[in-house]
C-alpha positions as CSV (number, residue, x, y, z in Angstrom):
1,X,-23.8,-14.5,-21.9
2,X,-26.7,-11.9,-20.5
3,X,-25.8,-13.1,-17.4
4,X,-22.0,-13.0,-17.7
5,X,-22.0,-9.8,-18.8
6,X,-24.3,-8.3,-16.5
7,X,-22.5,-9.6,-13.9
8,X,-18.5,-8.1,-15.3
9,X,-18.6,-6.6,-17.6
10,X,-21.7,-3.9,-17.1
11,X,-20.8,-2.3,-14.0
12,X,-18.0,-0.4,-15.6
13,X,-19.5,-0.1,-19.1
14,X,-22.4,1.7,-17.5
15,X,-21.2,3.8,-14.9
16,X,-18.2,6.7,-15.5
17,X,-17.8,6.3,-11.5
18,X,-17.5,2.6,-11.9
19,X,-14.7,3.0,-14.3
20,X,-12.7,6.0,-12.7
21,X,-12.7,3.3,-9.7
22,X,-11.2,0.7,-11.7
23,X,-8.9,3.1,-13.4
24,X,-7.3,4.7,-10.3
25,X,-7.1,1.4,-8.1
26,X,-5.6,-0.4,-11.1
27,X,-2.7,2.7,-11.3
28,X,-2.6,2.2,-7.4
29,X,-1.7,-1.4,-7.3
30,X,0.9,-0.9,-10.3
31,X,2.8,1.4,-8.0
32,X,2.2,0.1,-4.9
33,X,2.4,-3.7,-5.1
34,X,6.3,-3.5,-6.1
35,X,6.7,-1.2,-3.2
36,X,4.9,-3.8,-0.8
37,X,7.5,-6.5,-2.1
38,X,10.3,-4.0,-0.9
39,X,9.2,-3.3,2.6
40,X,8.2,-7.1,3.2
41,X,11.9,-8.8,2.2
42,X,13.1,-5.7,4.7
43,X,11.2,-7.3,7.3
44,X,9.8,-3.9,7.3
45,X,5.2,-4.6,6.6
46,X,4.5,-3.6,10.0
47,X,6.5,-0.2,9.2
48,X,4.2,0.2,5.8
49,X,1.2,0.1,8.5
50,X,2.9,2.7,10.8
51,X,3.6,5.2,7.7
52,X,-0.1,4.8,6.5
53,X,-1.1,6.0,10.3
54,X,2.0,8.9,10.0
55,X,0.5,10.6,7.2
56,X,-2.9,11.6,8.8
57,X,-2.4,14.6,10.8
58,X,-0.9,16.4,7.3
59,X,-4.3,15.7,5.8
60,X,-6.2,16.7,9.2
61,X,-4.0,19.8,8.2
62,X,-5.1,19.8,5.2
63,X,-8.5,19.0,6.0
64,X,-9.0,21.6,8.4
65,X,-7.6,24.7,6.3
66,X,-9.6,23.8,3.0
67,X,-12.1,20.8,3.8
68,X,-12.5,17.6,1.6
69,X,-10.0,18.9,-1.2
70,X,-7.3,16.7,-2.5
71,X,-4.5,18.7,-3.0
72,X,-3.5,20.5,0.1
73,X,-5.0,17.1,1.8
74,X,-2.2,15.5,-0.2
75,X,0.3,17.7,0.5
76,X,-0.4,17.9,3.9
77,X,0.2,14.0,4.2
78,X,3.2,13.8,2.0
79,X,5.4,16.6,3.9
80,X,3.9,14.6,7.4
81,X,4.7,11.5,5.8
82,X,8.3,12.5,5.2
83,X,8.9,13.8,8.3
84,X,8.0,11.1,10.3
85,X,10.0,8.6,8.0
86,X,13.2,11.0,8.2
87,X,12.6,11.3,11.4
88,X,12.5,7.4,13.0
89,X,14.9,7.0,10.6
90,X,17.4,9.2,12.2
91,X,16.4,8.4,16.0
92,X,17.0,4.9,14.6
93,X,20.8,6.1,13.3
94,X,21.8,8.4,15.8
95,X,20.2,6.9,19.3
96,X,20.1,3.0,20.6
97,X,16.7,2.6,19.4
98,X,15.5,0.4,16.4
99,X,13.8,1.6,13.9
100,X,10.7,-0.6,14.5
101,X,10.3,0.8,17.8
102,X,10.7,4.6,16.6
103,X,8.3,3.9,13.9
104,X,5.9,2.9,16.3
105,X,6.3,5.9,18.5
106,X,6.1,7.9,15.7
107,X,3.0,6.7,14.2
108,X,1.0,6.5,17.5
109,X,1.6,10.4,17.8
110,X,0.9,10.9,14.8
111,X,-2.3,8.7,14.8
112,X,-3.6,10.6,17.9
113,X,-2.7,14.1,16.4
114,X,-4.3,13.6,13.0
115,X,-7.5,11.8,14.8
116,X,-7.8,15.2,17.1
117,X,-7.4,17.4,14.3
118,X,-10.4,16.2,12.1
119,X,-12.5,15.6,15.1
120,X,-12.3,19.3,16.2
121,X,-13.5,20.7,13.2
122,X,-15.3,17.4,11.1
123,X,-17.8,15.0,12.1
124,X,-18.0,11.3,12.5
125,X,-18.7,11.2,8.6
126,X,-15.5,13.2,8.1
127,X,-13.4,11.2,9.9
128,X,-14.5,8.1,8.5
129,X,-14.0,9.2,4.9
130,X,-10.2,10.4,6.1
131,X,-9.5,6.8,7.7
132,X,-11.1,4.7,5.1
133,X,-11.3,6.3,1.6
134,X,-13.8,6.5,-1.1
135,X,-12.8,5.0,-4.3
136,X,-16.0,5.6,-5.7
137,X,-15.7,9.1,-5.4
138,X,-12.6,9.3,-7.2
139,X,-12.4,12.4,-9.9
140,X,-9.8,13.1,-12.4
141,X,-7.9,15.2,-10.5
142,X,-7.4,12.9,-8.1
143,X,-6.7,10.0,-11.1
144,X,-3.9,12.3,-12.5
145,X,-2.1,12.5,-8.9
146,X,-2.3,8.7,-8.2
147,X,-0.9,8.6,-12.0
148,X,1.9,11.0,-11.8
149,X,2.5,8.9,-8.3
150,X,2.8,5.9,-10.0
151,X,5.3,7.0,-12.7
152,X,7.4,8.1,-10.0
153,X,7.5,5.1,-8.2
154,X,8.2,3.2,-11.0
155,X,11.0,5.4,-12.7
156,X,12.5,5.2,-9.2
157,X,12.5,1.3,-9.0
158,X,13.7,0.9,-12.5
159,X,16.8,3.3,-11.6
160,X,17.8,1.5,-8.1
161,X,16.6,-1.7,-8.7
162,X,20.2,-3.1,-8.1
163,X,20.6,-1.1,-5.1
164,X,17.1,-2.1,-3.5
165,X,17.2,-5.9,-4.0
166,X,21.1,-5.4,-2.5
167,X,19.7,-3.7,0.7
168,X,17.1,-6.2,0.9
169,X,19.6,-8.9,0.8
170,X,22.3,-7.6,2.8
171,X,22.4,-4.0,4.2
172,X,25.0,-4.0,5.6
173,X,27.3,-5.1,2.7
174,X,25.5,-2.2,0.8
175,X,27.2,0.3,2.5
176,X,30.1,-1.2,2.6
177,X,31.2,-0.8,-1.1
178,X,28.8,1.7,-2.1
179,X,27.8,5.3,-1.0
180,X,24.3,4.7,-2.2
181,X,23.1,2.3,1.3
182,X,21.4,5.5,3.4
183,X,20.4,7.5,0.6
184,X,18.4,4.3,-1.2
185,X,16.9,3.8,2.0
186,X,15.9,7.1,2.4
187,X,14.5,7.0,-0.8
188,X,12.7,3.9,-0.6
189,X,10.6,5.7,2.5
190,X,9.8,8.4,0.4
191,X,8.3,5.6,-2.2
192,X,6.5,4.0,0.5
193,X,5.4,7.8,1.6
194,X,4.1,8.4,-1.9
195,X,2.0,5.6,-2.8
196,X,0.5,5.7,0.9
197,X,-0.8,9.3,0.2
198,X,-1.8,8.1,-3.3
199,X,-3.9,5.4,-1.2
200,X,-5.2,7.5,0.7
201,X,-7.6,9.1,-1.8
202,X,-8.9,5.9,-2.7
203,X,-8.8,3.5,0.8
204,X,-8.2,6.1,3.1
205,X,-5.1,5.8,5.5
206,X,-6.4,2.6,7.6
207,X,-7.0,0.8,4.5
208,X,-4.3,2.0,1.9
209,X,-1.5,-0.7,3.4
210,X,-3.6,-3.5,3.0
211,X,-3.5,-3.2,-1.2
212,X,0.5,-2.6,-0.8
213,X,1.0,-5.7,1.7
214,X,-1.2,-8.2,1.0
215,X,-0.5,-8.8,-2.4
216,X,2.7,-8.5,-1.7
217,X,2.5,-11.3,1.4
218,X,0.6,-13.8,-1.4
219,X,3.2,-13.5,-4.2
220,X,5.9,-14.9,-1.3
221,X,3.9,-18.3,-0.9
222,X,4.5,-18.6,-5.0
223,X,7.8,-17.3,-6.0
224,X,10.9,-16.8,-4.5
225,X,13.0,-14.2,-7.4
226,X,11.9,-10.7,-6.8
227,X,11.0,-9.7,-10.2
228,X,8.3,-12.3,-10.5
229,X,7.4,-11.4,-7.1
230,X,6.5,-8.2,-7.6
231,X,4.6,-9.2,-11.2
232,X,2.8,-11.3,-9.4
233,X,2.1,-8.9,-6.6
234,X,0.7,-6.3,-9.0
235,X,-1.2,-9.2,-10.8
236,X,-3.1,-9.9,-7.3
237,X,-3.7,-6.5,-7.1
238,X,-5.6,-5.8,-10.2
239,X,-7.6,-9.3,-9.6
240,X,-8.2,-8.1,-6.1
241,X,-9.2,-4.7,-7.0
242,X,-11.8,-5.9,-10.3
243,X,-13.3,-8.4,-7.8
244,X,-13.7,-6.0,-5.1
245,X,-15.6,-3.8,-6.7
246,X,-18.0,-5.7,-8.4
247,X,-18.8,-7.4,-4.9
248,X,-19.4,-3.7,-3.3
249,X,-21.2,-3.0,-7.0
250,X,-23.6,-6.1,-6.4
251,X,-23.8,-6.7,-2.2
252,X,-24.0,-2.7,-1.4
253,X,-20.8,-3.1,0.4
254,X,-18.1,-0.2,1.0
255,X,-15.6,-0.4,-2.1
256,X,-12.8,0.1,0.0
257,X,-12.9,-2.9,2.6
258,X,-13.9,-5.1,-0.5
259,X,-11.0,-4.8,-2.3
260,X,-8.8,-5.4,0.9
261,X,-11.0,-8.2,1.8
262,X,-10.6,-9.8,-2.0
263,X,-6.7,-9.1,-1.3
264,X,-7.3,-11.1,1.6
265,X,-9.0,-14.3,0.4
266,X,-6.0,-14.6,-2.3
267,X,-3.7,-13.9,0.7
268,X,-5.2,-17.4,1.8
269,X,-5.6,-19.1,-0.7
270,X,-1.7,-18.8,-1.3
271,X,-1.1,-19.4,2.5
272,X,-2.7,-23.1,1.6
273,X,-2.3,-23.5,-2.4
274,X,0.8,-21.9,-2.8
275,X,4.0,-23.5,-4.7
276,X,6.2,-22.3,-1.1
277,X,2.7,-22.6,0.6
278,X,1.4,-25.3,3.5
279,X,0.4,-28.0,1.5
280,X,3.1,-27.9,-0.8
281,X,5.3,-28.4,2.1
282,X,3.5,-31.0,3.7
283,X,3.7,-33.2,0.7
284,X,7.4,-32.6,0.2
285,X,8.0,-33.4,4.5
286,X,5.1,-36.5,3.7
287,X,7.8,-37.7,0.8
288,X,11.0,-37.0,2.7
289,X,10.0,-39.5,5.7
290,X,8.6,-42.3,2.6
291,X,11.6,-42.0,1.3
């Protein structure tokens, strides 16, 4: 029992950093997870990635007028966040170009910006802490802007649930009987926006898409309804982010990577042992030709 708790339990009974860790990614994947269901029955994942890069240069902003301070760094990469978003979104509208490929032009600029930014003021330490996070490091300022991030996001899903699972389904029926097709979108994007820069303080923008996606991408291989899904999703996250960091507690690994990698191993595990997963269907395809 010693051992058992030593190796669980201990970390976060002994350390306040430990448990402010645990408490903001927990609030993270409860708000993000749901989100990462969203964007992947779009078809939209790779756009989740490109809105994580959009948001740096509005931290670099941030960044270089105050330093390491979370507010205006949040700020900063909300109002860039939303501008890129609104703005693919209406060269996608308005002009012959998809919105994948406007999101991708979008993002690289903004990668390159935000990247210039911090490297003319910052160092290398600097920039690594903007691009990958420290959850560690988390304080209680920054646990009551992931929270009041989270309550957003899930007053918002709770209100257009209906509308979000229709434009998931069918878009374009959406705005055929309803007005509501462009502004849910619109709104979902600002969703993904704020749970990105909520992320960010924790997992940094390279790394805060990988606890929205991947969760998200393991759920699929067990369930097909979407409110399972996203239980599920947000399920995997909290598994993912427990065992991630007790392994950077016990093997001296960064926190961040950790929890993505644990995300990863369930990812997987799903991909082989999932109910919609590989081996499932090769036993069902092995029974269909015995038949």
């Amino acid at each position: 029992m010693d051992f058992l708790y030593g190796l669980f339990i201990a970390p976060f009974a002994d350390f306040a950093f430990m448990q402010r860790a645990l408490f903001g990614s927990l609030m993270l994947s409860l708000g993000a997870c749901p989100v990462g269901v969203f964007l992947m029955l779009r078809r939209m994942s790779l756009s989740g990635d490109a809105m994580a890069h959009a948001i740096l240069p509005g931290a670099a902003a941030g960044f270089l007028l105050y330093g390491l301070e979370i507010l205006p760094m949040t700020i900063g990469g909300l109002i860039a966040g939303i501008i890129v978003a609104l703005g693919a979104g209406a060269v996608s509208r308005f002009t012959i170009q998809r919105e994948d490929a406007s999101m991708a032009a979008f993002y690289l600029i903004s990668l390159a910006v935000g990247v210039l930014m911090v490297s003319i003021r910052g160092s290398s330490v600097d920039l690594m802490h903007v691009l990958f996070g420290t959850v560690l490091a988390l304080n209680n300022e920054a646990l009551m802007l992931i929270g009041g991030i989270v309550v957003v996001t899930l007053a918002s899903l709770a209100i257009f649930w209906r509308a979000l699972v229709a434009e998931c389904l069918d878009p374009l029926f959406l705005r055929s009987v309803s007005r509501m097709g462009s502004p849910v979108h619109f709104i979902f994007l600002g969703l993904v926006v704020l749970n990105l820069v909520g992320g960010f303080q924790a997992l940094g923008t390279l790394l805060s898409v990988g606890l929205m996606m991947l969760p998200a991408a393991a759920a699929r291989f067990w369930t097909v309804r979407v409110e399972p899904m996203c239980a599920l999703a947000v399920l995997i996250g909290f598994a993912s982010c427990i065992a991630g960091l007790l392994l950077s507690y016990h093997a001296s690994l960064p926190s961040g990577p950790a929890i993505i990698l644990s995300a990863g191993v369930v990812y997987f595990f799903s991909i082989v042992f999932g109910s919609r997963g590989a081996l499932r269907a090769r036993i069902v395809h092995h029974r269909h030709r015995t038949a």
